[in-house]
C-alpha positions as CSV (number, residue, x, y, z in Angstrom):
1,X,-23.5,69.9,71.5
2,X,-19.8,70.8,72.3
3,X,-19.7,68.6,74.8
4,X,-20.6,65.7,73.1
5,X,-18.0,66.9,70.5
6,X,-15.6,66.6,73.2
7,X,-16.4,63.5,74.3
8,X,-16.2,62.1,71.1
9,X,-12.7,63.8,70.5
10,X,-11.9,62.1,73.7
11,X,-12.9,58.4,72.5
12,X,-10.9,59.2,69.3
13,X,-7.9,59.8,71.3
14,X,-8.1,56.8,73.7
15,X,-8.6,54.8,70.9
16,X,-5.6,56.0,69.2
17,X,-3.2,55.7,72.0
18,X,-4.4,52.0,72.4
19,X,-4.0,50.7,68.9
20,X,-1.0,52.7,69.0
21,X,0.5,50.7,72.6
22,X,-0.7,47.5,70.7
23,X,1.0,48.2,67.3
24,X,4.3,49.1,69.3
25,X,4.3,45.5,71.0
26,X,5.8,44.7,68.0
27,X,9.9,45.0,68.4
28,X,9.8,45.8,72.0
29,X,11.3,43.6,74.8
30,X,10.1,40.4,75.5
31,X,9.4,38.8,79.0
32,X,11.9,36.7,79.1
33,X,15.7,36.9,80.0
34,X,19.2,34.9,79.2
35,X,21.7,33.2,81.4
36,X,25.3,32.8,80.4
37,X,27.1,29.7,81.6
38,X,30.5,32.0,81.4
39,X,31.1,35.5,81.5
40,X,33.7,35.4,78.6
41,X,35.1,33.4,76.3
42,X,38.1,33.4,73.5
43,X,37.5,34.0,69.7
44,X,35.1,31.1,68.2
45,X,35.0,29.3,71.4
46,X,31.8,27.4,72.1
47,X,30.0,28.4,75.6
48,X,26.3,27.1,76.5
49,X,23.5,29.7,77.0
50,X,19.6,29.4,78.4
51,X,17.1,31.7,76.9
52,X,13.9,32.1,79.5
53,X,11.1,33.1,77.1
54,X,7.5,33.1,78.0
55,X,4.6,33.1,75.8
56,X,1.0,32.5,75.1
57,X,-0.4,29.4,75.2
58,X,-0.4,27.9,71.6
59,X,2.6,30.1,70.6
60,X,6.3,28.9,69.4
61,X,9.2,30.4,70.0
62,X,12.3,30.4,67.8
63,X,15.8,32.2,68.1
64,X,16.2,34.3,65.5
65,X,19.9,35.1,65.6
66,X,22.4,36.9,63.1
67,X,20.7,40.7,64.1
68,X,22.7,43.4,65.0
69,X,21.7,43.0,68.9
70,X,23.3,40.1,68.6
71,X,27.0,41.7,68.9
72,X,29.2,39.5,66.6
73,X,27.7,35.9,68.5
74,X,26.7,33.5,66.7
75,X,24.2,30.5,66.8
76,X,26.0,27.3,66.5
77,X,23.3,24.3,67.9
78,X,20.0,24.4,69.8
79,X,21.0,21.6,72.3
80,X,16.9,20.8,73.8
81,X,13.8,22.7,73.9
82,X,11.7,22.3,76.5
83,X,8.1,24.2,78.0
84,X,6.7,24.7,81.2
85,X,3.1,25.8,82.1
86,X,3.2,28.9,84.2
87,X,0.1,30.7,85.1
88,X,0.6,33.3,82.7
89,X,1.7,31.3,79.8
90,X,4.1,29.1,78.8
91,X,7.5,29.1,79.9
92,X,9.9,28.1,76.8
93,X,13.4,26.8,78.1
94,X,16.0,26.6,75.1
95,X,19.8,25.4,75.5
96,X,22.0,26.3,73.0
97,X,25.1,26.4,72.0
98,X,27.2,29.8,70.6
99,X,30.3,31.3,69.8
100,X,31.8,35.0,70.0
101,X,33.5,36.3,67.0
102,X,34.2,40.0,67.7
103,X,36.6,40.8,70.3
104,X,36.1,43.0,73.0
105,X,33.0,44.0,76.1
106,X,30.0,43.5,74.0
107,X,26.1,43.7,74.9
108,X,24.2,40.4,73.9
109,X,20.6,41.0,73.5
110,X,19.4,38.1,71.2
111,X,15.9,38.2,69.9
112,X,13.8,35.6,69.6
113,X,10.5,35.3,67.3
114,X,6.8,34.3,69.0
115,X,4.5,32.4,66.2
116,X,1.1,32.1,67.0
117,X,-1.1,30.5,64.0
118,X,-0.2,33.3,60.9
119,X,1.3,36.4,63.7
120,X,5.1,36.1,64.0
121,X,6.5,38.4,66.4
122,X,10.1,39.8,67.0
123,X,11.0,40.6,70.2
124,X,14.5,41.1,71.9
125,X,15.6,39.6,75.1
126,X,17.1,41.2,78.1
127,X,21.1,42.2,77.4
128,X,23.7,40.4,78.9
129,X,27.4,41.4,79.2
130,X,29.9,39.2,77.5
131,X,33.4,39.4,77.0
132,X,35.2,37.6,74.2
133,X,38.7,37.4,74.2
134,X,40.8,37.2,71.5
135,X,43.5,34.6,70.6
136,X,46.1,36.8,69.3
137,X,49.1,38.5,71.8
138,X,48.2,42.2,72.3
139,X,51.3,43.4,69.7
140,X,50.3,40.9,66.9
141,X,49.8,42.8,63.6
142,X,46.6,42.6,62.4
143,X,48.0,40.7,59.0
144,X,49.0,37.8,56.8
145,X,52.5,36.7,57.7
146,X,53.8,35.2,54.8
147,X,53.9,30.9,54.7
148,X,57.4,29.3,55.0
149,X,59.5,28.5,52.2
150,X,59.3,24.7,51.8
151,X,61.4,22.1,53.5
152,X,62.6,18.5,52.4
153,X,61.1,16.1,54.8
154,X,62.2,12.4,55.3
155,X,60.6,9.8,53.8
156,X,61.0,10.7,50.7
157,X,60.9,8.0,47.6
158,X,64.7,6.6,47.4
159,X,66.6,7.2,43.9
160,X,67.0,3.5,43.9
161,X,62.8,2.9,44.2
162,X,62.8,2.4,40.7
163,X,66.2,0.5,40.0
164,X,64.8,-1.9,42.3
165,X,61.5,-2.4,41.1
166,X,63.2,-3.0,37.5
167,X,65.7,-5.4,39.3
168,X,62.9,-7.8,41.2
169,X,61.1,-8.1,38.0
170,X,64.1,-8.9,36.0
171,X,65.4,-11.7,39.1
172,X,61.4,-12.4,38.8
173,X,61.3,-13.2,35.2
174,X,64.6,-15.1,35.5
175,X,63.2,-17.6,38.1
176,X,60.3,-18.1,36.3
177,X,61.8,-18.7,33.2
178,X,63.8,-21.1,35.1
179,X,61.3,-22.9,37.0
180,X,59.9,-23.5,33.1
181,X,62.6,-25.2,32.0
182,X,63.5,-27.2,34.6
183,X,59.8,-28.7,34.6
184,X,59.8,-29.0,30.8
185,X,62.9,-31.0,31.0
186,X,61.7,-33.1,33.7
187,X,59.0,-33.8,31.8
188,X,61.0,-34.6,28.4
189,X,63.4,-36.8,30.5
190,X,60.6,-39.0,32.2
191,X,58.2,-39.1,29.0
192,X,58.1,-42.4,28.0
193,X,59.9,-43.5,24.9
194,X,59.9,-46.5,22.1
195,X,59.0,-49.2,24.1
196,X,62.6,-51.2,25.2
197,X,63.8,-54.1,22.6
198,X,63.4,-57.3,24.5
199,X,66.6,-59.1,25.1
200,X,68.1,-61.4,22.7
201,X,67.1,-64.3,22.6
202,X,69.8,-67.2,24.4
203,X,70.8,-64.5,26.6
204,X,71.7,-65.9,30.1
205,X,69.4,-64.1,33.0
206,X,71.7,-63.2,35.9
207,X,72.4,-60.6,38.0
208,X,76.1,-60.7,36.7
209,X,74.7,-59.9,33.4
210,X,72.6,-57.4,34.9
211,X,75.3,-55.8,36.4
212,X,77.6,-56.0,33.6
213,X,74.6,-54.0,31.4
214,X,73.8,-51.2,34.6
215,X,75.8,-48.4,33.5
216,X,75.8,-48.7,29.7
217,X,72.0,-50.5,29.5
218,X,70.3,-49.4,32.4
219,X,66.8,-51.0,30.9
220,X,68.4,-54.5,30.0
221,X,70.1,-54.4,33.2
222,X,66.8,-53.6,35.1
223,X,65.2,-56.3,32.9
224,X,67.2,-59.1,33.8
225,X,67.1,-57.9,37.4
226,X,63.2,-58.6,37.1
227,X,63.2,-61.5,35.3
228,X,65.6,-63.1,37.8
229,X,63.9,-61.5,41.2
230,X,60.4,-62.9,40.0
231,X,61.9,-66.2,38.5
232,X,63.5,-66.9,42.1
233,X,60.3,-65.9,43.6
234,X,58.5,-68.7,41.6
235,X,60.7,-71.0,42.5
236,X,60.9,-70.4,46.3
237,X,57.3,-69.6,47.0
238,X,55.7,-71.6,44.1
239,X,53.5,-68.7,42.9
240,X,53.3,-67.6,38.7
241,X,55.3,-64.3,40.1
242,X,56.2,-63.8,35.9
243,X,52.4,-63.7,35.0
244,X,51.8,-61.6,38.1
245,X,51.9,-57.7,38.4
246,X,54.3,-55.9,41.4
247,X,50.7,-55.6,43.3
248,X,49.3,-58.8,42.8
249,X,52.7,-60.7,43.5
250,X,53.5,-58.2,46.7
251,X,49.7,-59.0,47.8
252,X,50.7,-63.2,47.6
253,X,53.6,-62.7,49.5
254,X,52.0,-60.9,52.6
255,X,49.1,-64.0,52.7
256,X,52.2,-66.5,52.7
257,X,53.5,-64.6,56.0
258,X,56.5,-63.0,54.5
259,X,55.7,-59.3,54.4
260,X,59.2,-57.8,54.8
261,X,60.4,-60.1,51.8
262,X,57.0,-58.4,50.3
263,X,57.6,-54.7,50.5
264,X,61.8,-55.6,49.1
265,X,60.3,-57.3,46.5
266,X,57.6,-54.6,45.7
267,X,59.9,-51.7,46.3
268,X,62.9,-53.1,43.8
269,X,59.7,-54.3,40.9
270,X,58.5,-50.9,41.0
271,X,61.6,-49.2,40.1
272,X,62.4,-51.7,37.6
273,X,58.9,-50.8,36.0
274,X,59.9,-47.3,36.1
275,X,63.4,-47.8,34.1
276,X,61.9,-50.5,31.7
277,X,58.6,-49.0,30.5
278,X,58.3,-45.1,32.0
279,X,62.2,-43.4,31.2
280,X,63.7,-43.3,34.4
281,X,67.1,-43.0,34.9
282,X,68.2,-43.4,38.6
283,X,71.6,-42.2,39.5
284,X,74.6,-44.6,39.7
285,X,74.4,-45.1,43.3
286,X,70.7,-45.8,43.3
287,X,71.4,-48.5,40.4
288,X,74.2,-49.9,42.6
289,X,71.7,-49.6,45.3
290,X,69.1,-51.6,43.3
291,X,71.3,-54.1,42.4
292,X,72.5,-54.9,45.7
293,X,68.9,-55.3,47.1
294,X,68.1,-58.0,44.1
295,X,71.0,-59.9,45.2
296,X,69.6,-59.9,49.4
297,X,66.3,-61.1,47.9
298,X,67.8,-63.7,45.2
299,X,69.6,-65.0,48.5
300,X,73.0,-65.3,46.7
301,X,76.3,-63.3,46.0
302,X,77.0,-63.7,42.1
């Protein structure tokens, strides 16, 4: 009887101490290990690390950083993520990317976590040295230094930014203003008027006449410079040049072969057209001009 008491006692305790081993799996270290790519590294400089972590088929693995075994590094990227079968599980290779905040010789022991289905376990990695070196000279205060007073800097806007602006629109204003005026007294000059009296009647057409009228009467003078160019015309050529416009009476003249007499003949009509019936006014020269050129095509000094 006391032995099977024992016995049972015995089974108790066995039991125990293996729920117990299996409950402490929980927290402990993990089979796995990390590599540093450097040994050191200054104050929130980035350095690449490989985490070795192998686990049961079916399980996930995850870093779980921030903890206390971390040491002041933190995680900044998980670079790739890769698995390899190995005969006792699965081999999970993760690059990553961190940084060391807290100067000095520090242990890093990350910890990683191992899901499988609804069981998440923590478990911390082997500890590696690192070294991370700060960026500040070994007699720096460890405070705020106080920000410089400001300074001008070039580039500034000119006192004369404004002056100017108020200038350009002023010089603007004035051209345009300008511009308006000139246009609207073009157009007042060359808007046609009363129509022109016709001469009197009896008076003798000649270009002595016309030149007599060219400075005081510029539209009789152009008038009787017309009436004599197209009355010649009629006369040498035998065409009806008074019934006929510039056009038409240019257009007879280039069929009869004389195309250089034509484009005279057009170019004096048409400015004659211009003074009689749409207000132009050519200059004295150009009138002297015009007159000149009726007398080459007329064919006779008067």
């Amino acid at each position: 009887m006391n032995a099977r008491r024992w016995l049972l006692l015995v089974s108790l305790l066995v039991v125990a101490v293996s729920v117990a081993t299996l409950a402490g799996g929980t927290g402990a270290r993990a089979d796995g290990e990390v590599r540093l790519a450097r040994s050191s590294a200054a104050v929130g400089e980035h350095f690449q690390a490989t985490f070795r972590v192998l686990a049961p088929p079916g399980a996930t693995v995850e870093l779980t950083p921030g903890g206390p075994s971390w040491a002041g590094v933190e995680l900044v990227s998980v670079d790739s993520v890769n698995q390899v079968q190995q005969p006792d599980g699965v081999a999970w290779l993760i690059q990553a990317t961190l940084a060391g905040f807290a100067p000095g010789q520090v242990t890093f022991a990350p910890t990683v976590s191992v899901v499988t289905g609804s069981d998440v376990r923590t478990e911390q990695l082997p500890a590696v040295p690192l070294r991370i070196l700060s960026t500040l000279p070994a007699d720096a205060p460890l405070e705020l230094s106080p920000l410089p007073a400001p300074v001008a800097i070039s580039g500034a806007e000119s006192p004369w930014l404004k002056p100017g602006i108020a200038a350009g629109a002023l010089a603007a204003a004035a051209v345009l203003i300008a511009v308006v005026w000139f246009a609207a007294r073009t157009l007042l000059r060359r808007r046609p008027g009363a129509p022109p009296e016709p001469l009197p009647a009896g008076t003798p057409l000649s270009l002595q006449g016309a030149e007599s009228l060219l400075h005081s009467d510029p539209v009789s003078a152009y008038r009787m410079m017309s009436a004599v160019v197209k009355s010649t015309l009629a006369e040498r050529h035998g065409v009806r040049a008074t019934a006929l416009t510039t056009r038409e009476l240019r257009h007879r003249l280039e069929l009869g072969g004389e195309r250089w007499e034509a484009r005279l003949v057009a170019g004096l009509l048409e400015e004659c057209d211009s003074v009689i019936y749409a207000g132009y006014r050519p200059a004295a020269e150009r009138r002297e001009a015009d007159l000149t050129m009726a007398r080459e095509i007329v064919g006779a000094a008067e």
